[in-house]
C-alpha positions in Angstrom: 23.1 -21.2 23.4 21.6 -24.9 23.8 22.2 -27.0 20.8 18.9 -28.9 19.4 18.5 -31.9 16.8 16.7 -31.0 14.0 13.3 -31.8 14.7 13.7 -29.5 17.8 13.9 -26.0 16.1 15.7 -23.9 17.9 18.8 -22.0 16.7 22.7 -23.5 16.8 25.3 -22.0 17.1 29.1 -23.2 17.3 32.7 -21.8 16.4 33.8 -23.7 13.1 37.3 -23.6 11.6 36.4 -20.1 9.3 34.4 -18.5 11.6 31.2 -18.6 13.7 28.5 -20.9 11.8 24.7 -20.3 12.9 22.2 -22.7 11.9 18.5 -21.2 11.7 15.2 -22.4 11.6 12.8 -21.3 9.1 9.3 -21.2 10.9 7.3 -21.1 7.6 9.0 -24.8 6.9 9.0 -27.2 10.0 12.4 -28.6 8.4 13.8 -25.9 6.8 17.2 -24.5 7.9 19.6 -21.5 7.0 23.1 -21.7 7.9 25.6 -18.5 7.6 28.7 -18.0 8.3 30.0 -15.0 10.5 26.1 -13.3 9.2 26.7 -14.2 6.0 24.1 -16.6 4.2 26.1 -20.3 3.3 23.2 -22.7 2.5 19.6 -23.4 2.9 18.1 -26.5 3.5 14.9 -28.9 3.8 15.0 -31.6 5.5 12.4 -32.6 4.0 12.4 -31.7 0.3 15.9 -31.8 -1.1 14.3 -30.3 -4.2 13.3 -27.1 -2.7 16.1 -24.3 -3.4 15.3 -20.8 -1.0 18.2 -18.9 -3.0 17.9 -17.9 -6.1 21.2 -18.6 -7.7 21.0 -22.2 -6.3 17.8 -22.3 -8.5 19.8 -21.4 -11.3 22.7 -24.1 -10.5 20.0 -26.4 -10.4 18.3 -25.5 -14.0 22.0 -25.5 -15.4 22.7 -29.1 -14.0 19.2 -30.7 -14.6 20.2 -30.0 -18.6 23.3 -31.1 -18.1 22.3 -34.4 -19.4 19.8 -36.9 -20.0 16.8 -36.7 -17.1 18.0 -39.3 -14.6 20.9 -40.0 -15.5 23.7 -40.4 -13.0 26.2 -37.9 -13.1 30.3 -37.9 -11.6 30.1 -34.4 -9.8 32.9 -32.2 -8.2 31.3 -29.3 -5.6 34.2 -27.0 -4.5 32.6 -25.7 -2.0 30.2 -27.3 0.2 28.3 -25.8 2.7 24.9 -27.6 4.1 25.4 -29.6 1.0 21.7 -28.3 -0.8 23.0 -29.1 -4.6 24.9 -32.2 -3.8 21.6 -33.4 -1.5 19.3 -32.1 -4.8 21.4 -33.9 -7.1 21.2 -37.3 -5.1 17.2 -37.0 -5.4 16.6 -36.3 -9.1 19.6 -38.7 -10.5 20.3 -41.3 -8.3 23.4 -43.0 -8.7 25.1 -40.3 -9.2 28.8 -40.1 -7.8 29.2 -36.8 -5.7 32.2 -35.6 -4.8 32.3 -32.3 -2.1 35.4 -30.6 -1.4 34.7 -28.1 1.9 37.8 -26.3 3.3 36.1 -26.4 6.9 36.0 -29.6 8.0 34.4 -28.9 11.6 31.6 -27.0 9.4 30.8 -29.8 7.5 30.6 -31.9 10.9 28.3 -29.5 12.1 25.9 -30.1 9.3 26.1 -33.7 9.5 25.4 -33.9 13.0 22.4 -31.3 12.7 21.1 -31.9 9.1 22.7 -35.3 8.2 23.0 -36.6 4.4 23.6 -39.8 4.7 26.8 -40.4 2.5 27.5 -43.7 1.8 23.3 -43.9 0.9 23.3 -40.9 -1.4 27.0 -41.1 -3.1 28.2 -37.8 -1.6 31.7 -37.8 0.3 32.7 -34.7 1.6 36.7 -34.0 1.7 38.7 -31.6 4.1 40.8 -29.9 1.5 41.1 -26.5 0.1 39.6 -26.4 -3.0 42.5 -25.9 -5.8 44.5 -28.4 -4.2 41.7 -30.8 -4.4 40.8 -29.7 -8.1 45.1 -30.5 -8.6 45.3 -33.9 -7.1 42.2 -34.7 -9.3 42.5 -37.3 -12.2 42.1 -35.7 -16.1 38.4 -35.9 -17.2 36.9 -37.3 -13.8 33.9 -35.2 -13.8 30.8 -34.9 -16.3 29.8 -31.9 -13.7 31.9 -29.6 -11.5 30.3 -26.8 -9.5 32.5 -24.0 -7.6 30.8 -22.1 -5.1 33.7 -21.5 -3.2 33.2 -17.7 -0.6 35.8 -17.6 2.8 32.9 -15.3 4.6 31.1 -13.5 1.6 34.0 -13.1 -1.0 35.6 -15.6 -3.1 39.3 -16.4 -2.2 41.9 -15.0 -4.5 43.5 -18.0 -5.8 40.0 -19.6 -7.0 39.6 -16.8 -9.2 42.6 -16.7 -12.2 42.6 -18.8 -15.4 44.7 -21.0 -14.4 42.3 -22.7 -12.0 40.2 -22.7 -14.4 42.8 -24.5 -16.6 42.8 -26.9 -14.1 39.2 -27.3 -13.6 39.1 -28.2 -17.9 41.5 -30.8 -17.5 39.7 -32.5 -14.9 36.4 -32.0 -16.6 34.9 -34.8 -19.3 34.8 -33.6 -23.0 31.0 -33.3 -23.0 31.2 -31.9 -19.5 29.9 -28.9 -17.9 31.4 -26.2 -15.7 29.5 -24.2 -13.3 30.3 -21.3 -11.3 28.8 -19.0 -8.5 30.0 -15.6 -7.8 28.8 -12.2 -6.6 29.1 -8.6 -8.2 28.2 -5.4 -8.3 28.6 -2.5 -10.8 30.6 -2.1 -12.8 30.6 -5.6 -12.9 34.6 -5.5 -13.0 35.5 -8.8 -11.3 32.7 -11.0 -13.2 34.0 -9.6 -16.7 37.4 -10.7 -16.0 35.5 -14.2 -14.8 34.2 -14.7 -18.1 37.2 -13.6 -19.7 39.0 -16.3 -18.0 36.2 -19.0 -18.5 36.6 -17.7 -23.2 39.9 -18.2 -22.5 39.8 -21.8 -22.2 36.1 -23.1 -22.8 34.7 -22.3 -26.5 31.3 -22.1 -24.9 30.4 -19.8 -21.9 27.1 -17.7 -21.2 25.6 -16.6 -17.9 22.4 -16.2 -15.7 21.8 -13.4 -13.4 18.7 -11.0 -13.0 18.3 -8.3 -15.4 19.0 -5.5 -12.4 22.0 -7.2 -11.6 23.1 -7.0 -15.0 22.5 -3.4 -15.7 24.9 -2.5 -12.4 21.7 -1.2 -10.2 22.2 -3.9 -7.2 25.1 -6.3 -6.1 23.5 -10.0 -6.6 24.9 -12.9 -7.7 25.9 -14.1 -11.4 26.2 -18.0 -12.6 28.6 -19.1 -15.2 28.3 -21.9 -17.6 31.1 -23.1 -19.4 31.8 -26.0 -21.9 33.0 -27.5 -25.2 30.2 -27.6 -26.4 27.4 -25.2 -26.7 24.5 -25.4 -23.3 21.1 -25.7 -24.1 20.2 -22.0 -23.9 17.4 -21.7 -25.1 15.5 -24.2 -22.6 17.6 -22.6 -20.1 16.2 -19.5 -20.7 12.9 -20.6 -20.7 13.5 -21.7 -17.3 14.9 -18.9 -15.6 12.4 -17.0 -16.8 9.6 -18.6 -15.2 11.5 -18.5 -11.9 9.6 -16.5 -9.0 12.6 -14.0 -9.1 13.2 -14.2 -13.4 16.6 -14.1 -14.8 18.6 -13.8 -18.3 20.8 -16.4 -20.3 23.6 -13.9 -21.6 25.8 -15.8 -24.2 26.7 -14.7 -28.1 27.3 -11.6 -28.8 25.8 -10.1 -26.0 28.8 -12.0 -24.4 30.5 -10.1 -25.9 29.0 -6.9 -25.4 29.5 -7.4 -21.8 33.0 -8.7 -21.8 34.4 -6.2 -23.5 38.1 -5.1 -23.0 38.1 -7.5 -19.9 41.1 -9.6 -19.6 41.3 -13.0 -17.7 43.5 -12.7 -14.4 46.2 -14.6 -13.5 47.6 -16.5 -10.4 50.1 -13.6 -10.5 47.6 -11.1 -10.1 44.6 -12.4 -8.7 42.3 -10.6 -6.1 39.3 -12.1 -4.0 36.1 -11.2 -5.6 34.8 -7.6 -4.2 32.9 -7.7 -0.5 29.3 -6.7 -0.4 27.8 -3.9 0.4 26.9 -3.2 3.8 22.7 -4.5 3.9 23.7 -7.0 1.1 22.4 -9.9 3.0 19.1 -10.6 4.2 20.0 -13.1 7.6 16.1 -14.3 8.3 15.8 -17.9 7.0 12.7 -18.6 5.2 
C-alpha cells in the first residue's frame, strides 16, 4: 500500500511496535483521519479543527478538562497514553501555554503520526515520551501535574498493571492538590471491572463520579465509561449539563448513586490485577468519519 501525506487522502498503512497501525481518511472531512490499531479504533483527528472530537468519550475527556480550571488557563498535563494525540492537540488550542506531557509506549506509532499528521511540539508544548506508562507515572516528580489523563489500551483492552490502586496511588502523588484525574476505560455488563475501577479511584481520591451513556450504565451494550477523580469535589452539575447536550447524551454518576453502583466492589491490587475485559466481537465500528 502506497503511503500519502496528508493532504493526499489515501489510506496508510505500516507495522508499528504493538501491531499493525492504519491511518484512514474520513471523506466527509477533507482532513479528517482515523487511526486503529490491529482494527481497533486509537484516535481521530482533524487536521484542521483540533477542537472537533469524532468519539464520544473524547468529548467527555474534553468537557471534564475544559472545567478543570479557569477558561484559558494553561494547564501542566500528563497523557498516558497517546495515540494521534487528539486531547493533547485540543488542549494546545483552547489553553495555550499549557505544558503537555504524552507518554506512548509505541514509539514507531507516534513517529507514524508525526510524519502523517504532525503536531508541531516544541510550538504547541506537547512532548511525546517512549516509555511504558507506570514507569513514566514512577519516575515523575510529587505534584507535577494540575491534569493527568490515562487512556492507556495494548489493542482494545487496558493492560493489567494500569489497572490496580496502586497505580493509582502513584498517579495521586504526582497529581497537584487542586488537580484532576481522568480515566478512559471500556465495559460491559455486569460492569465488573469498572466497579472495582471506581473502588480503586474511593480508595484514594475523596471525590470520584463518572460519565458514560445511560445504556452503558444499565449493562445493555459494552461502551466506554470516564472517571473523574480528585480532592476536591468536580463541577458536576455543569458537567452534567454538558453531557447532556452532547449529540450521543450521557450521565454524571457521583453521590450516592456512586454508591449504588459500586457496591461490594473492591479495589484490585498489583497482586491481582487483570487487563480490562476484551470487547465483544462487532464492538468497533472501523469506518472513519
Amino acid at each position: 500500500m502506497s503511503e500519502s501525506p496528508p493532504h493526499d487522502p489515501r489510506p496508510v498503512e505500516r507495522p508499528v511496535d504493538l501491531g499493525i497501525a492504519r491511518l484512514l481518511p474520513d471523506l466527509d472531512r477533507p482532513r479528517g483521519w482515523l487511526l486503529t490499531l490491529d482494527g481497533a479504533p486509537q484516535s481521530y483527528v482533524d487536521l484542521d479543527d483540533p477542537l472537533f472530537l469524532e468519539f464520544e468519550y473524547v468529548q467527555r475527556l474534553a468537557h471534564a478538562a475544559d472545567l478543570a480550571a479557569a477558561s484559558g488557563q494553561p494547564l501542566d498535563v500528563l497523557h498516558l497514553g497517546g495515540g494521534a494525540l487528539t486531547l493533547p492537540r485540543y488542549l494546545a488550542a483552547t489553553r495555550p501555554g499549557s505544558r503537555q506531557r504524552v507518554v506512548e509506549l509505541d514509539g514507531a506509532l507516534t513517529a507514524l503520526v508525526q510524519e502523517y499528521l504532525p503536531w508541531s511540539p516544541p510550538a504547541r508544548g506537547i512532548t511525546v515520551t517512549a516509555a511504558d506508562a507506570r514507569t513514566a507515572l514512577a519516575g515523575t516528580p510529587d505534584a507535577d501535574a494540575d491534569l493527568i489523563v490515562a487512556d492507556v489500551f495494548g489493542g482494545s483492552r487496558i493492560p493489567a498493571h494500569l489497572t490496580s490502586v496502586e497505580f493509582v496511588r502513584e498517579a495521586a502523588r504526582v497529581l497537584r492538590p487542586d488537580g484532576l484525574y481522568l480515566a478512559n476505560l471500556a465495559d460491559a455488563a455486569p460492569l465488573d471491572f469498572a466497579r472495582s475501577q471506581l473502588a480503586g479511584l474511593r480508595e484514594v481520591f475523596p471525590e470520584v463520579s463518572l460519565i458514560a451513556e445511560p445504556s452503558v450504565l444499565r449493562g445493555r451494550r459494552y461502551g466506554n465509561l470516564v472517571l473523574l477523580a480528585g480532592r476536591h469535589e468536580a463541577p458536576v452539575a455543569e458537567l452534567a449539563r454538558r453531557t447532556a447536550g452532547d449529540a450521543f447524551p450521557a450521565r454524571v454518576v457521583h453521590g450516592d448513586r456512586l454508591d449504588l453502583l459500586v457496591g461490594r466492589a473492591r479495589p484490585v491490587t498489583d497482586a491481582t490485577a487483570a487487563p480490562s475485559p476484551a470487547p465483544p466481537d462487532g464492538a468497533f465500528s472501523l469506518g472513519g468519519g
